[in-house]
C-alpha atoms as one frame of an Amber mdcrd trajectory, in Angstrom:
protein
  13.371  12.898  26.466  14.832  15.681  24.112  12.316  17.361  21.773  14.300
  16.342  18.806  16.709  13.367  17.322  20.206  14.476  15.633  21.147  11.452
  13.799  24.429  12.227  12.332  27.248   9.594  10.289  31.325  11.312  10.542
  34.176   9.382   9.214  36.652  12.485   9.996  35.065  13.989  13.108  33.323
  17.160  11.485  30.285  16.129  11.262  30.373  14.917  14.369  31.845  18.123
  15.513  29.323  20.138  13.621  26.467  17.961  15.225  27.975  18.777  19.151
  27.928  22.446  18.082  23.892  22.046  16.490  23.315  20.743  19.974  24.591
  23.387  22.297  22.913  26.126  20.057  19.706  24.206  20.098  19.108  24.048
  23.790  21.286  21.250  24.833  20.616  17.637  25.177  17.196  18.216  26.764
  16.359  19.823  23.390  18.603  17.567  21.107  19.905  13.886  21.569  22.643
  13.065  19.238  22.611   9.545  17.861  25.669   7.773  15.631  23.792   6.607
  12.793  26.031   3.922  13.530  24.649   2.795  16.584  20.901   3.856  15.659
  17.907   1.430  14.998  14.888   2.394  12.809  12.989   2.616  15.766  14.944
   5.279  17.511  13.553   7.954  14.656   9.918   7.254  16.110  11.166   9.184
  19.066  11.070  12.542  17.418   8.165  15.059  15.751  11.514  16.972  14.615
  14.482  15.466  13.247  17.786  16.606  12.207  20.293  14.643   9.837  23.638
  14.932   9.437  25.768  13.169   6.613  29.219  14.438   4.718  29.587  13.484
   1.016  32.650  10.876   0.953  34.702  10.288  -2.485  32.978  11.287  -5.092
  29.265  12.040  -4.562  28.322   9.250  -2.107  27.250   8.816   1.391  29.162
   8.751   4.497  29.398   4.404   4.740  27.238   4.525   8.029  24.797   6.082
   6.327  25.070   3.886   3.254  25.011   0.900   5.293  21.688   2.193   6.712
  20.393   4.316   3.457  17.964   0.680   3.195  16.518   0.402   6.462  14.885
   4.078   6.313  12.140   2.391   4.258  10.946   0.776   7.355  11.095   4.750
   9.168   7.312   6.258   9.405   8.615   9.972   8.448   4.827  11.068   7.934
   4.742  14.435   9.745   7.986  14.636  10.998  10.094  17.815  10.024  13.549
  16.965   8.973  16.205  19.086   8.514  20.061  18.409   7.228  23.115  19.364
   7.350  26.191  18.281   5.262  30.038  18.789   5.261  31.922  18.491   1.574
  34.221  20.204  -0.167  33.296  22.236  -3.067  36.921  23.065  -4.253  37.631
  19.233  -4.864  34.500  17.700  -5.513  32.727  20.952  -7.376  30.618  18.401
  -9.232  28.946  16.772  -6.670  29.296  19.168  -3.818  26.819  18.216  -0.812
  25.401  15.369  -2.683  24.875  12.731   0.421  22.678  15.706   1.662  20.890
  15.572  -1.576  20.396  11.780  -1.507  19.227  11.188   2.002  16.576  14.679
   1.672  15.151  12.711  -1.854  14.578   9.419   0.076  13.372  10.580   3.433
  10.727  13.556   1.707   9.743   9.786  -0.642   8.844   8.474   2.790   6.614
  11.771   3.975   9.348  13.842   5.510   8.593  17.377   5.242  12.193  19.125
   4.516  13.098  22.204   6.507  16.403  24.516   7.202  16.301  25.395   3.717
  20.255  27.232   2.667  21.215  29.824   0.527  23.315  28.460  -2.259  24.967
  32.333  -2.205  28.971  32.348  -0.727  29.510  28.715  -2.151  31.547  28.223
  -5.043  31.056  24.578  -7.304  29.128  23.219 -10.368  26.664  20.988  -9.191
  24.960  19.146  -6.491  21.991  16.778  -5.842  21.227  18.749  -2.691  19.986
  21.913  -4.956  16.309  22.550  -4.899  14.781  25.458  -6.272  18.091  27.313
  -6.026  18.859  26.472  -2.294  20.434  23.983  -0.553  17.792  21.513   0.976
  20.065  22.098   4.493  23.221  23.527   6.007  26.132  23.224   3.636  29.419
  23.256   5.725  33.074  22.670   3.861  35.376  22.310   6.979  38.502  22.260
   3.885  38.174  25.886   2.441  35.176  27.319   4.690  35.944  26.711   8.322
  36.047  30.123   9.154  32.532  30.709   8.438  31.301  27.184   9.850  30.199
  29.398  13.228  28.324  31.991  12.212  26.525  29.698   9.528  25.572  26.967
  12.256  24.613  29.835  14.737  22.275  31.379  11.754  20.817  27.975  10.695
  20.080  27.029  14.290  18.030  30.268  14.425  15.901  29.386  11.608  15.237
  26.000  12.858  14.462  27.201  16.435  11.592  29.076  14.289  10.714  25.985
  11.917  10.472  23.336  14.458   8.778  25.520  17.146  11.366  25.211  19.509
């Protein structure tokens, strides 16, 4: 069994995308499974000591609708001990006022539920006005924006993969 669970929710395929990439510069699938959030039970996230999350922001500050059809069910998730780390896609031209927020929401609820957050971001090289996934001037994970930043989506996933080699041990 991989090492660690990539649950991940895409409605255009970049997340999805982005989650494929996390994979390959992680080790592969003996190091990372990928699961569609869609498809995932609360059970599946007892599989893992090291979890990663991935979620865009959709219309105006809310969660991708997988997620938000599952955002209830992570109450039943023991996330005591586990690391958890995230990674979002938005766009901070359009949506500068709630730029990254899904990635906000879901790191609020899981750390509630004993989640220790790691893969901390810069907020440095990102342009917008406000976001629920700011803490302590960082992002609480990997901000990508696919619509004005794809050319930088490789070298910041190759970077953040690094650093979460190093957090989770790996």
């Amino acid at each position: 069994m991989a090492k660690i669970g990539l649950f991940y929710g895409t409605q255009t395929g970049n997340t999805q995308a982005a989650a494929e990439m996390i994979q390959q510069q992680m080790g592969g699938e003996s190091v990372v499974e990928l699961i569609d959030i869609a498809d995932a039970a609360t059970d599946d996230f007892a599989n893992y000591a090291c979890i990663i999350i991935g979620c865009p922001t959709w219309n105006i500050g809310e969660l991708q609708s997988d997620w938000e059809g599952f955002y209830d069910e992570l109450d039943d998730v023991d996330f005591n001990g586990k690391k958890i780390a995230y990674f979002g896609a938005g766009d901070q031209v359009g949506y500068a006022d709630n730029f990254q927020d899904a990635m906000g929401i879901l790191e609020e609820k899981i750390a509630s539920l004993g989640g220790t957050t790691v893969g901390y971001w810069p907020t440095e090289g990102y342009d917008f006005n406000d976001s629920k996934a700011v803490r302590n001037g960082k992002f609480v994970g990997l901000a990508l924006d696919e619509d004005n930043q794809s050319d930088l989506t490789e070298s910041r996933l190759q970077s953040w993969t690094t650093q979460l080699k190093s957090e989770f041990g790996v």
